[in-house]
C-alpha positions in Angstrom: 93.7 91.7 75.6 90.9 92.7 77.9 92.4 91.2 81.2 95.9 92.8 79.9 94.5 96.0 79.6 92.6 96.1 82.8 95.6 95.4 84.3 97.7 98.4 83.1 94.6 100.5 84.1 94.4 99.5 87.3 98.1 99.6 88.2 98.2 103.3 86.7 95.0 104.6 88.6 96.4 102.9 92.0 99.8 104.5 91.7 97.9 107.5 90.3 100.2 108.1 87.2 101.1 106.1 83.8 104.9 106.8 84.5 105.0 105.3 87.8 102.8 102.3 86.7 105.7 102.3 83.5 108.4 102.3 86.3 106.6 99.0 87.6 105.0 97.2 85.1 108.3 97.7 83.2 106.6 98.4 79.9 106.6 102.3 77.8 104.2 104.9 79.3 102.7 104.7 75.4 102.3 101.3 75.7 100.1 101.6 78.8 97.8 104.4 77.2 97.5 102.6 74.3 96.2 99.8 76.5 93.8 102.3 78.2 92.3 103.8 75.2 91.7 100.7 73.6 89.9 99.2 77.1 88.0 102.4 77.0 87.1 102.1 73.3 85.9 98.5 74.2 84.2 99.6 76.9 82.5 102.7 75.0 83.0 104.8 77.7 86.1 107.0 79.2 87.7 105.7 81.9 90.3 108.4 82.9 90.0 112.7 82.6 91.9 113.6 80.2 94.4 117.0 80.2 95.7 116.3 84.0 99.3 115.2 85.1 97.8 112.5 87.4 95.3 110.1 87.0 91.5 110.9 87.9 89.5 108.6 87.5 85.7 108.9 85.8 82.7 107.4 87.2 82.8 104.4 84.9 86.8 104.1 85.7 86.1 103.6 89.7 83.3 101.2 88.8 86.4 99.0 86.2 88.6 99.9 89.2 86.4 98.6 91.9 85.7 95.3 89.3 89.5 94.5 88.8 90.1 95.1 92.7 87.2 92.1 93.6 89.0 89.9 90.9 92.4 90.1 92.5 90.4 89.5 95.7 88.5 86.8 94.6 91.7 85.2 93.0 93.6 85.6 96.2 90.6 83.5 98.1 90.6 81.0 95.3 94.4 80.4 95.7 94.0 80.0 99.8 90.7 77.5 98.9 93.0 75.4 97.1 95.7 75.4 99.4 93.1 73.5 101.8 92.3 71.4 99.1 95.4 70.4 98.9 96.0 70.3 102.8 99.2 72.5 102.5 99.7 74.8 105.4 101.0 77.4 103.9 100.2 81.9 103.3 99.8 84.8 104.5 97.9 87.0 106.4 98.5 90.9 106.9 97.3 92.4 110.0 96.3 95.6 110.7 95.9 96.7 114.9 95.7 99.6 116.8 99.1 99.5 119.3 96.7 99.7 122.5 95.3 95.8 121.6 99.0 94.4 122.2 99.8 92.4 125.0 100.4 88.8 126.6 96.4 87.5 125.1 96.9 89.0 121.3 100.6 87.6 121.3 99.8 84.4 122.2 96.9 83.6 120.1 99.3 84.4 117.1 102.0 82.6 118.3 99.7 79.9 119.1 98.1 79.9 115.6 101.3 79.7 113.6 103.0 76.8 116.1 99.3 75.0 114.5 100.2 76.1 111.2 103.9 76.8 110.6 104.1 77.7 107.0 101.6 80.9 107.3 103.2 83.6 107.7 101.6 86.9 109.4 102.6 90.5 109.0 101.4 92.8 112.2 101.5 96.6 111.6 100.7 98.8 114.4 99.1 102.0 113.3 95.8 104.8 114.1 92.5 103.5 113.6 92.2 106.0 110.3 95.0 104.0 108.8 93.9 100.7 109.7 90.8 101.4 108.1 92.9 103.2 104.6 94.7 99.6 105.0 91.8 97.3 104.3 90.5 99.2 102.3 93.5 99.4 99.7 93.9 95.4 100.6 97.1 96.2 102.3 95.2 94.2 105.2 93.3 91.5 105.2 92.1 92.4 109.3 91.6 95.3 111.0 90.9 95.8 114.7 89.8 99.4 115.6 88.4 101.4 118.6 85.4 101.9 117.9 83.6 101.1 114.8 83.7 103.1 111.4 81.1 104.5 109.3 83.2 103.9 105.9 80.3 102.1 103.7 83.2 99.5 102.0 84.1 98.4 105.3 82.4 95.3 106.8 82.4 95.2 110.7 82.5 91.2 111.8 82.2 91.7 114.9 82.3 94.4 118.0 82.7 94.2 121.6 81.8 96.4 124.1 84.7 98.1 125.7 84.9 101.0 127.7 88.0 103.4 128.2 88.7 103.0 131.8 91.0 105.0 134.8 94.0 103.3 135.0 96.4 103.8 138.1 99.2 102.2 140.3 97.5 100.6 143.5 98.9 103.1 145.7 97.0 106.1 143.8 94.8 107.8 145.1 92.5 107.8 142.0 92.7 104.2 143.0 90.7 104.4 146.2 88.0 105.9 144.4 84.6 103.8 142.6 84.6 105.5 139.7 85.7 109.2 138.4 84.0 111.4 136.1 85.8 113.8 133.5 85.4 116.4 136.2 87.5 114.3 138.6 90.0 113.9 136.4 91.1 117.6 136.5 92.7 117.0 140.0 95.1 114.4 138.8 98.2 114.5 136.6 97.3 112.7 133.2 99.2 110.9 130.4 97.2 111.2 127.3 97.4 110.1 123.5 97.8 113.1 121.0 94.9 115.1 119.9 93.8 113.0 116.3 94.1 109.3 118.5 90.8 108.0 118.5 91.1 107.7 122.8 91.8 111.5 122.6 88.8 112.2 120.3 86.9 109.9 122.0 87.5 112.0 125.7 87.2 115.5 123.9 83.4 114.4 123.2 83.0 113.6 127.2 84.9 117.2 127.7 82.8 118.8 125.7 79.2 117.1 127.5 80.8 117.9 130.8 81.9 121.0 130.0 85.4 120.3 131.4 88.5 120.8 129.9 91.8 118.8 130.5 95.1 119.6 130.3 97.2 116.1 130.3 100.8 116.9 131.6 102.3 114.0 129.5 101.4 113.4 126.1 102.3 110.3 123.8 101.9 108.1 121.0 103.1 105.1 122.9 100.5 103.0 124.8 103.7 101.1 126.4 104.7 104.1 127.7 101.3 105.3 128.8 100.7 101.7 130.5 104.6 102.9 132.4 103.4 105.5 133.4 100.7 105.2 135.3 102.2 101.6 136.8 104.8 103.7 138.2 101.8 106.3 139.9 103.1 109.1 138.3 100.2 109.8 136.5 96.6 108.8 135.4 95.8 107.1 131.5 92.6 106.6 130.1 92.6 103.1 127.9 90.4 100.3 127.5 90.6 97.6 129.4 91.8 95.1 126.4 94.7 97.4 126.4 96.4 95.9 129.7 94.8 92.5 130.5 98.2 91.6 132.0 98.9 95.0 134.1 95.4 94.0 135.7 95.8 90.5 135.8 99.5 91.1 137.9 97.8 93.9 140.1 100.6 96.6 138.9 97.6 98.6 137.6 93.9 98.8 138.1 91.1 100.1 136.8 88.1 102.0 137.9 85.3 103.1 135.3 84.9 106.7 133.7 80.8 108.1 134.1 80.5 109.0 130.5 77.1 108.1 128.6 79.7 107.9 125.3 83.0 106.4 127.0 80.9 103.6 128.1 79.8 102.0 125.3 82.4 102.3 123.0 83.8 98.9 121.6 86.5 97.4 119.9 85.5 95.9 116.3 86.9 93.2 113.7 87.2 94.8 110.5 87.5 93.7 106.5 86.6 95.2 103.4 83.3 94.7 102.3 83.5 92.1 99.2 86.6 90.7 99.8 86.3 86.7 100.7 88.6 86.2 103.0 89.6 82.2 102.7 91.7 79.9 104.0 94.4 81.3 106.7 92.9 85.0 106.9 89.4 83.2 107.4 91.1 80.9 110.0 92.5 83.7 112.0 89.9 86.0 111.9 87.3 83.6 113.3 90.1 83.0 116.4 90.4 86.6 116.4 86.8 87.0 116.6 86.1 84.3 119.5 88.9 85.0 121.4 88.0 89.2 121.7 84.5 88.1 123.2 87.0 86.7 126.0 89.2 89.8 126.3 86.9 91.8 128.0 
């Protein structure tokens, strides 16, 4: 009854209404308040506000949300533990990573990882660092990698790197004759920027702001491959870290000189996961190749 009950609870606070969680569970609405109130009445304690269209949870209902979360966790790593008991290469593993961190070295440690274990499967979604971070929090992904780290308290950082955002240019620029620029010297160049909310563009309105510079980028994008294009074609300038393109630098068609900012260079690149979840099995195995293999990538 109890495990029954949690269950319709947590469904209908996680889609944040009983007639959605109806719609899934396939079960009545009345059936899954019924279940609510009696958990609640076991309990001794409300879980749920009542008189709203949508679910709000109480105090006490995080705290039986947060419970039931860990348990689907903690079943999750049980099932992987005894896959390896069993010495059956098989899973899954859902990744979360900022767009910047693809290239040639991420694409071959996961290709290289699944020609190892060829029943795993991996799912790689590309997204902001603020939704990489809403990912593995909901569980949607077991990994994170970020720019930057994060100051949410449920999120575990494994690891972080120090990497700064660099000047990137074609060889034949002339940024590219200099050492290094500052934010100031980057007012005399044409610049292809991530939109304002990206955590690079956030990241270089901080150094505006200490330099008291402002700059006006004359491309802006979304797309780091088309920000990498760019400035391999000396059109423009881009600011990225230097994990970003390993492979522009390592062919010559881009290089990189640092940026004099105090903030800009220390910022790092971090492994995430959410803190409780026991991450077993494949998402262990990866995430400790993930983890060696970005000391490397610097």
């Amino acid at each position: 009854m109890w495990d029954n009950a949690l269950h319709y609870f947590y469904e209908a606070a996680s889609l944040g209404s009983m007639r959605l969680a109806s719609d899934k569970i396939g079960v009545a609405v009345s059936s899954i308040s019924r279940q609510i109130a009696q958990l609640e009445t076991e309990m001794g304690i409300a879980l749920i506000e009542r008189g709203r269209r949508s679910i709000r949870l109480t105090e006490a209902g995080q705290l039986a949300f947060e419970y039931h979360k860990n348990q689907l966790s903690d079943r999750e790593a049980l099932m992987n533990q005894l896959q390896e008991l069993r010495e059956v290469k098989t899973g899954r593993i859902d990744l979360a990573i900022g767009e910047g961190f693809f290239g040639p070295p991420f694409t071959r440690t996961i290709d290289g990882f699944q020609r190892r274990n060829p029943g795993i499967s991996i799912t790689v979604t590309s997204c902001p660092s603020s939704e990489i971070v809403r990912m593995v929090l909901d569980d949607e992904a077991h990994i994170g990698m970020i720019l930057h780290t994060t100051s949410e308290p449920k999120i575990r950082t494994r690891t972080a790197v120090v990497q700064p955002l660099v000047v990137l240019c074609a060889p034949q620029h002339p940024a590219a004759a200099m050492d290094a620029l500052t934010i100031a010297d980057l007012k005399e160049f044409e610049l292809c920027l991530p939109p304002r909310g990206f955590r690079i563009r956030t990241s270089l309105n901080d150094a505006q702001k200490r330099a008291h510079v402002w700059l006006e980028p004359r491309l802006v994008t979304t797309s780091i491959q088309m920000m990498r294009e760019i400035a391999k074609a000396g059109r423009a300038l881009t600011i990225l870290p230097r994990i970003s393109v390993l492979a522009e630098l390592e062919e010559g068609s881009l290089v990189a000189r640092p940026l004099l900012d105090d903030g800009l260079e220390h910022s790092t690149v971090s492994l995430i996961h959410r803190l409780g979840r026991q991450l077993e099995g494949a998402p262990a195995r990866l995430l400790a190749i993930l983890e060696a293999k970005l000391k490397t990538w610097v």
